[in-house]
C-alpha positions as CSV (number, residue, x, y, z in Angstrom):
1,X,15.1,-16.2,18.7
2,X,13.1,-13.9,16.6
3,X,10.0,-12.2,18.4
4,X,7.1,-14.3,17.1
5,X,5.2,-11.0,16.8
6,X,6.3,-7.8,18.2
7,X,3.4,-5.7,17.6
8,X,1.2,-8.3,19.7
9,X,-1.4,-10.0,17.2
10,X,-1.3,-8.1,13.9
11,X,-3.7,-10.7,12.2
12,X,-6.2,-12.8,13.5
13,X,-6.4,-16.6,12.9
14,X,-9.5,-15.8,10.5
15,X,-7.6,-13.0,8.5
16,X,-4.2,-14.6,7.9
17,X,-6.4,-17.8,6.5
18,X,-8.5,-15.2,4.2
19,X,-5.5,-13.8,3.0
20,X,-3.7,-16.5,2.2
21,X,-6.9,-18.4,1.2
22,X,-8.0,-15.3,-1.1
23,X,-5.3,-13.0,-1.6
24,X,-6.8,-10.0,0.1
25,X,-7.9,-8.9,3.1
26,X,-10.7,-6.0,4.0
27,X,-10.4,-3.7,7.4
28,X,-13.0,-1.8,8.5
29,X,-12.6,1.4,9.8
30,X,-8.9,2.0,9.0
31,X,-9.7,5.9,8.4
32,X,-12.1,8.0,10.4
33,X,-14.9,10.3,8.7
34,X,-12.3,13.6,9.4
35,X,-9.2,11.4,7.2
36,X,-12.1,10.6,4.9
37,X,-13.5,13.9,4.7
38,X,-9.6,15.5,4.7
39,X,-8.6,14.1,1.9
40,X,-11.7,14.4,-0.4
41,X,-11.3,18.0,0.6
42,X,-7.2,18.3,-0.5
43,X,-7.4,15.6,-3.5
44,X,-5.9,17.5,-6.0
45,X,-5.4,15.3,-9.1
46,X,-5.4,12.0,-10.6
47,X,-1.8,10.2,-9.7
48,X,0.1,7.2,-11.5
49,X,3.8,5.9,-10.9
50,X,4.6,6.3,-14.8
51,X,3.6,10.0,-14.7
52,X,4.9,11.6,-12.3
53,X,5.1,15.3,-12.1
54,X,8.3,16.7,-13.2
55,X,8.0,19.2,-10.2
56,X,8.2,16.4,-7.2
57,X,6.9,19.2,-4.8
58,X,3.6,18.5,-6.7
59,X,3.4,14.8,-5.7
60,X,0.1,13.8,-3.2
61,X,2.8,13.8,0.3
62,X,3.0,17.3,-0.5
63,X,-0.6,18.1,-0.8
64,X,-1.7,18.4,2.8
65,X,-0.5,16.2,6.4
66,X,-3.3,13.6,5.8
67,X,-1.5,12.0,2.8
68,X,1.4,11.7,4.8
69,X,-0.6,10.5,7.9
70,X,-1.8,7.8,5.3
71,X,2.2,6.5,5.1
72,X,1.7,5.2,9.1
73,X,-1.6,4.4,9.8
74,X,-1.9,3.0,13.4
75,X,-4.8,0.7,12.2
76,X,-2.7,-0.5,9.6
77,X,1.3,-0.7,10.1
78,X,1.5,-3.2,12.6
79,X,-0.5,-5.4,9.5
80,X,1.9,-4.3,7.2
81,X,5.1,-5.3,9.3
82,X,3.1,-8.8,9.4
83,X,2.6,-9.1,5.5
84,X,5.6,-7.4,4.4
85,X,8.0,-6.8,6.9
86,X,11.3,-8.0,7.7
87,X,11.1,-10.0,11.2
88,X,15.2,-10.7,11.4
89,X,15.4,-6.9,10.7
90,X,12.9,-5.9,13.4
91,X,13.9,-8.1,15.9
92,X,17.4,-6.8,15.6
93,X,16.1,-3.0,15.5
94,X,14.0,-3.9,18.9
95,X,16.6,-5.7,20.7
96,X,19.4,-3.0,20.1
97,X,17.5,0.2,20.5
98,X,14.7,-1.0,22.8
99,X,14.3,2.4,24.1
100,X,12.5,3.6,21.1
101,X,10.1,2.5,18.7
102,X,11.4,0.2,16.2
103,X,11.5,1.5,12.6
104,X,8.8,0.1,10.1
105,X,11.2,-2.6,7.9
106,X,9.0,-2.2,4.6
107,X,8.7,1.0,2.3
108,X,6.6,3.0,0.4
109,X,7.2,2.1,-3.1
110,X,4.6,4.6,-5.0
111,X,1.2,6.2,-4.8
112,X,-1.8,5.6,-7.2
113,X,-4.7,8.0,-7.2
114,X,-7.9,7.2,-9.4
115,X,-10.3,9.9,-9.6
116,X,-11.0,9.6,-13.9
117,X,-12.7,6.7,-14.2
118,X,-16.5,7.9,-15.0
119,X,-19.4,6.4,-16.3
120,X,-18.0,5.9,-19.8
121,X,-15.3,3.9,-18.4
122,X,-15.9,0.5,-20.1
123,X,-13.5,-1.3,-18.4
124,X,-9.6,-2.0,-17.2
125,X,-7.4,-4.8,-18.0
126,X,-6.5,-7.6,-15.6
127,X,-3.3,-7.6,-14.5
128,X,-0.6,-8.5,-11.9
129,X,0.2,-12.1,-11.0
130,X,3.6,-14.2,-9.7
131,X,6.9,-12.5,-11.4
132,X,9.8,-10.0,-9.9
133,X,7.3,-8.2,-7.8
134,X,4.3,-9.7,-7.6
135,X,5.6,-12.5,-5.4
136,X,3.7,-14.2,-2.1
137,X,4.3,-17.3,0.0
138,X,4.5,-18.3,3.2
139,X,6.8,-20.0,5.4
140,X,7.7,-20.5,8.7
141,X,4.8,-18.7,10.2
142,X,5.7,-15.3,8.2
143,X,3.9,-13.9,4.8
144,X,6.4,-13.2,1.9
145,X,4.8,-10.8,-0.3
146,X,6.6,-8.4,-3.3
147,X,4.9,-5.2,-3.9
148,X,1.8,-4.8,-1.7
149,X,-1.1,-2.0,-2.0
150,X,-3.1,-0.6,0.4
151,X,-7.1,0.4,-1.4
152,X,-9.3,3.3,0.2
153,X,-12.5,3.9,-1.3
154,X,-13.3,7.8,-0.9
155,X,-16.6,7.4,-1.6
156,X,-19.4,4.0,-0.6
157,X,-19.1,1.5,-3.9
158,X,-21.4,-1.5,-4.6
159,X,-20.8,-4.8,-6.1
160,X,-22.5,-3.8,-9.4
161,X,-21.2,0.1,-9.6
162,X,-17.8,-1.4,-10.6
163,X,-14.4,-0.9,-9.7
164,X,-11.9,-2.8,-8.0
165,X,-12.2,-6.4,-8.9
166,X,-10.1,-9.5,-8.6
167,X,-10.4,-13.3,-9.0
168,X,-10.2,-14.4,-5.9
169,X,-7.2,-17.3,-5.0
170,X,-4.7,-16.1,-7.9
171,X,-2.2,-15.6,-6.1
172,X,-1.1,-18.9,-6.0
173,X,-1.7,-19.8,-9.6
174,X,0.7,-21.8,-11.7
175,X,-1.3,-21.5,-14.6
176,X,-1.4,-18.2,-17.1
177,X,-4.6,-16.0,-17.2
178,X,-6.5,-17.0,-20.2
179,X,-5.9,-14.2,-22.3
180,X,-10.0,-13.8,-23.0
181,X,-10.6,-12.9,-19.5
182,X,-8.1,-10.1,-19.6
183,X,-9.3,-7.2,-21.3
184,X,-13.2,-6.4,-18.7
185,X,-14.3,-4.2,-21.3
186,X,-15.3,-7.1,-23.7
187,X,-16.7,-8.8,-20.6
188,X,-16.2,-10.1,-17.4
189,X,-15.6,-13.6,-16.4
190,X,-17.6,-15.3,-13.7
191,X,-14.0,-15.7,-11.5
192,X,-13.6,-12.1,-11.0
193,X,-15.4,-10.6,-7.8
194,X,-16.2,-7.1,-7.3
195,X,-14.4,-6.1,-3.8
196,X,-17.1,-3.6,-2.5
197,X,-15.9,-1.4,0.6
198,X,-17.5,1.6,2.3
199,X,-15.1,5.0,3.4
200,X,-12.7,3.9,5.6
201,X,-12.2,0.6,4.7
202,X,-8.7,-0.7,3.4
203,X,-8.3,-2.9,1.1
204,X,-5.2,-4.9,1.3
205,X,-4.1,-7.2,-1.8
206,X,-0.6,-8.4,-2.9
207,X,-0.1,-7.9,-6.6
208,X,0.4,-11.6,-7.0
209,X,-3.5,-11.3,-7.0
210,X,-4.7,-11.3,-10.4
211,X,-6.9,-7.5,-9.9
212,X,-8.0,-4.8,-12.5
213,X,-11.1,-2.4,-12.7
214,X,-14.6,-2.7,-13.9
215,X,-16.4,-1.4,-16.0
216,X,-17.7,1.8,-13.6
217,X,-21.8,2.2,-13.7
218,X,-22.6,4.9,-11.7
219,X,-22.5,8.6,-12.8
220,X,-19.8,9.9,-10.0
221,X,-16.4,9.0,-10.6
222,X,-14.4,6.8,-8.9
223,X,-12.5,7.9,-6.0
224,X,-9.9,5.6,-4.8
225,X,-6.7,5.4,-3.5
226,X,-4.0,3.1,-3.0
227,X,-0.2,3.6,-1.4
228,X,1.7,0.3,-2.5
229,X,4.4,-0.6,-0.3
230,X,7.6,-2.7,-1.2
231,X,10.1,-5.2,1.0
232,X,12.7,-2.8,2.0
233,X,15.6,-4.4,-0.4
234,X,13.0,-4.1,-3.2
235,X,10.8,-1.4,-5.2
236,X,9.0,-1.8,-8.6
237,X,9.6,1.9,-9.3
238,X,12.2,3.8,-10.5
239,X,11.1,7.1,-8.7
240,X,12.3,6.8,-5.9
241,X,11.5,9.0,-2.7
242,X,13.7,11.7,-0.7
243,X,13.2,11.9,2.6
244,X,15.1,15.1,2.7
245,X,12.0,16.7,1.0
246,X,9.9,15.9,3.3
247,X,11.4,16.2,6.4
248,X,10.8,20.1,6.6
249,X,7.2,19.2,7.8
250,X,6.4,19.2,11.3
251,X,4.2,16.7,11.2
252,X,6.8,14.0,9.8
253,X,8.5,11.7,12.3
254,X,11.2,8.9,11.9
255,X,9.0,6.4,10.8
256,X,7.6,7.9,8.1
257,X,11.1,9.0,6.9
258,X,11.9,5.7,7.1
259,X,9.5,4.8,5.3
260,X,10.4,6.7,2.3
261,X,14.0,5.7,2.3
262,X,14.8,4.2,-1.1
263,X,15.5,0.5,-1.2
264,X,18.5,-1.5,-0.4
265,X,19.5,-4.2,2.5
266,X,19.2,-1.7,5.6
267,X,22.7,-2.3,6.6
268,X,24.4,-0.2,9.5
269,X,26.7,3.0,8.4
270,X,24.9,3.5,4.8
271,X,24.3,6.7,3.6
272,X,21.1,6.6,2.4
273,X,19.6,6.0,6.2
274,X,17.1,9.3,7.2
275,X,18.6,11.3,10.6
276,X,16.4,10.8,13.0
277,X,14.1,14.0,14.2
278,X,16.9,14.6,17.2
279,X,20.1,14.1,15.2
280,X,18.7,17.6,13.4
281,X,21.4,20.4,13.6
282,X,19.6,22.6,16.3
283,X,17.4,25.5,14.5
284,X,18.7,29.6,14.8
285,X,16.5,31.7,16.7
């Protein structure tokens, strides 16, 4: 019998209905004023999936241990093992090595970072919706989602500053985006609500959710970012992660190597599994 939820109560009866009601899902106070304040202060450059640096020691997990401390967040893993997660996987992981934490059974799939977007921005396009990856249901008790991301405002935003917008319910639509409401910069249809959030909120959303960015009204720039996590059997990049390049840092642990594992079915005996912190080989003095 699979453990109904190991974690105890990820979601409350009121958030599982808003996220599957809405398609997203806001928690307060996922980062404290420090993270906040850490990562405004070690925020080194804008950062998209499709342009990655050539040099992957130049990627954000290398920047400084917050952005790595982002890939586990207490606050937030035991919601993403309750959105994403694979419960067959984790119940097998807890019963055989009860003795140790079990393993997170999603991944990090790639690592957005939007710090361009200024007051001439006029406006993004809507995107995302059912297909390979943007995929949600939800059935016997458990959410199904594809690719997942994970929002944190740097900086306070308003509903009219713009932003991060969605229309609201998406997910679940059978029907095709009528293709005037995608392009915001020629205007904004009265479906699509601006998400505000204040620092150290998280934004949750599965890319089922019809979402894009408005036009951005203040003179600051936006300062967001998101860390999208995939099913582990799945990813919607190509760029995959090494552990191995990574584990070097002291302040990694096996969870977060896990979490950076690249994706297939998490069988036993495959090579691609990260050693565990103790199965190092012991360091020369």
């Amino acid at each position: 019998v699979l453990n109904e939820d190991p974690f105890g109560e990820a979601l409350s009866l009121e958030q599982k209905y808003l996220f599957d009601a809405f398609g997203y899902l806001i928690i307060p106070n996922a980062l404290t004023t420090s993270q906040i304040d850490r990562l405004k202060s070690t925020l080194r450059r804008p950062a998209e999936q499709w342009d990655a640096p050539a040099d992957k020691s130049e990627g954000p997990l290398h920047w400084d241990p917050i952005w790595r401390d982002l890939l586990d967040l207490p606050t937030l893993a035991p919601i993403l093992e309750a959105l994403i997660g694979d419960p067959g996987l984790l119940d097998r992981r807890t019963t055989n090595d009860a003795a140790r934490e079990p393993l997170p059974t999603y991944r990090l799939d790639h690592i957005n970072i939007h710090t361009d977007r200024g007051k001439d921005f006029s406006g993004g396009m809507l995107h995302g919706g059912r297909g390979t990856n943007g995929s949600f249901g939800y059935r016997d008790g458990r959410f199904h989602n594809g690719l997942l991301a994970v929002s944190f405002e740097l900086y306070d935003t308003h509903p009219n500053n713009g932003g991060f917008c969605c229309i609201p319910g998406s997910h679940k639509s059978n029907v095709s985006l009528p293709h005037s409401w995608h392009d915001l910069s020629k205007g904004v249809a009265d479906a699509v609500k601006r998400i505000a959030a204040i620092p150290g909120d998280a934004i949750i959303f599965t890319e089922a959710l019809t979402h894009g960015t408005l036009p951005w009204n203040v003179a600051a720039k936006r300062n967001t970012v998101f860390y999208k996590y995939s099913p582990h059997h799945a990813s919607w990049t190509a760029d995959y992660f090494d552990p191995d390049d990574f584990r070097h840092y002291d302040d990694m642990d096996d969870r977060k190597l896990s979490l950076l594992e690249p994706p297939n079915a998490r069988y036993r005996g495959r090579q691609s599994r990260p050693r565990r912190i103790e199965e190092e080989p012991a360091k020369e003095n």
